[in-house]
C-alpha positions, 0 to 999 in steps of 0.5 A, a space after each residue: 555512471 547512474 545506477 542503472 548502467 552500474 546493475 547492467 555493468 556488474 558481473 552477473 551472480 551478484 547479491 549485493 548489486 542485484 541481476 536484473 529478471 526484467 526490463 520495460 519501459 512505458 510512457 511513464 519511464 522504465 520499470 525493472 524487476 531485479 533480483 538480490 539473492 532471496 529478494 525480489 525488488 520492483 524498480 521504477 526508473 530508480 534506485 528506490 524500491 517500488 516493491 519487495 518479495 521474497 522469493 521464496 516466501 513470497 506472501 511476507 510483507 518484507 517493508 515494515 510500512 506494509 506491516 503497518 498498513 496491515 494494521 488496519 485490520 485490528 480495526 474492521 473486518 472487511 468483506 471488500 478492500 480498495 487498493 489505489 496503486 499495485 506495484 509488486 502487489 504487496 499488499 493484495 498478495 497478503 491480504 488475498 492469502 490471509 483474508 479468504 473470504 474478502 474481495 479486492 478491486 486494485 487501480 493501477 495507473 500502467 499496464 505494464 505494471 499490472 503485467 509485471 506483478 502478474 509475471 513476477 510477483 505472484 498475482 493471481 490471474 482469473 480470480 473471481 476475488 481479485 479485480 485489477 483495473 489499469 486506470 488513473 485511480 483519481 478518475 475511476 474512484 468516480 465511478 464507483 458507488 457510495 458506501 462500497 468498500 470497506 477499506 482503502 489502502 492508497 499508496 500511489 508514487 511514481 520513481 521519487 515522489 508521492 502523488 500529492 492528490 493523495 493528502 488533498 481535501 478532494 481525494 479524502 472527501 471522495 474516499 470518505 464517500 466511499 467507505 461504508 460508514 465504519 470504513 477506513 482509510 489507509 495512506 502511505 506517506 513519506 513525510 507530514 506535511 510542514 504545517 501538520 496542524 492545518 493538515 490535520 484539520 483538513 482530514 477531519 473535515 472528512 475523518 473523525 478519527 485519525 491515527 498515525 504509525 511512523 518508522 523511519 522513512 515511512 508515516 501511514 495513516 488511518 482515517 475512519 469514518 467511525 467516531 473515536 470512542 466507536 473505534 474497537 479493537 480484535 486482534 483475532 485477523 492479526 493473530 491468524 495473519 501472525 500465524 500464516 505468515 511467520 510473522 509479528 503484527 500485534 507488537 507493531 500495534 504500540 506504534 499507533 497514536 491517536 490524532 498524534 499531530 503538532 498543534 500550534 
């Protein structure tokens, strides 16, 4: 029994399994909205969540990849953010809650995905600050204009994997182009790549200074256009971020390393 038909056959009321809220399917596969007592999950065709709410606190970052994410804004103080890949909407929930004056544009390759973060997860609809396009990321970044973003936060997967373009010269020299000049850059990995010195000389070639974070599932990097010893710190965004939503952000920040890649 795959895990799928294991939710569909448990007794309904269960935590630990979950109850599932929702089910689609498009031409990617299926997707489900399932349910574990205080936590909401988004599901693509796998055991592996997509995303994570809680109910009842919705505006928490539950993941700790996300709260590394959020880092970034120790950083700059961005004016407009990018978002490569919506999935429950974790991070333009957060961030539309916590960064009121600042301006989303988010591009989601499926349509039933932007309807379900809508329905269940707490995406605001018709606000002015929030723009959701339902295309392929890779193709629409071509239209936009130069120096328009402050901040791109990609994290695009389908049910298993990462989408590879995400780590490749192209995608890194579009978003390069992208950024306004003290912009970053923010990706979600799930491992470095084998030969991690010749990945790291490929994202300076668009990125002067390059930080990574792990945990364990998880490496986020953040890639900027500012030189390295441009790079300041204030960590007044993650303090009130800290205060709103109840949670710790700055003791994550020693997590943090500088071009912390393995030379040959």
């Amino acid at each position: 029994m795959n895990w799928l038909n294991y939710i569909i056959n448990t007794p309904s009321g269960s935590d630990e399994y979950g109850n599932i809220s929702y089910f689609t399917e498009d031409e990617f596969g299926k997707l489900l909205v399932i349910d574990y007592g205080e936590n909401r999950t988004l599901n693509f065709d796998s055991p592996f969540e997509q995303s994570c709410m809680l109910i009842e606190q919705p505006y928490k970052l539950v993941h700790q990849y996300t709260q590394l994410m959020l880092l970034v804004l120790a950083f700059i103080q961005p004016s407009h953010i990018t978002l490569f890949g919506l999935g429950g909407g974790s991070m333009v929930r957060t961030l539309h809650h916590i960064l009121p004056d600042c301006f989303f544009k988010v591009i989601e390759l499926r349509q039933k995905v932007a309807d379900i973060a809508y329905e269940y997860f707490v995406i605001p609809r018709d606000d002015k600050r929030i723009d959701i396009v339902v295309s392929d990321a890779l193709e629409e970044m071509k239209k936009f204009k130069e120096n328009s973003t402050d901040v791109i936060f990609s994290d695009m997967y389908d049910a298993y994997h990462m989408i590879p373009e995400q780590v490749q010269k192209t995608f890194l020299k579009k978003c390069s182009r992208l950024l306004t000049n003290n912009g970053w850059l923010v990706i979600n990995l799930h491992n470095l790549p084998k030969n991690q010195t010749g990945f790291y000389n490929v994202l300076l070639e668009s990125f002067p200074t390059v930080i990574m974070s792990t945990n364990k599932v998880n490496t986020i990097l953040y890639l900027s256009k500012s030189q390295p010893d441009c790079i300041s710190t204030n960590f007044d965004t993650l303090e009130s971020a800290e205060v709103i939503l109840q949670q710790e952000f700055i003791s994550l920040m020693n997590r943090l390393k500088p071009n912390n890649f393995t030379r040959e």
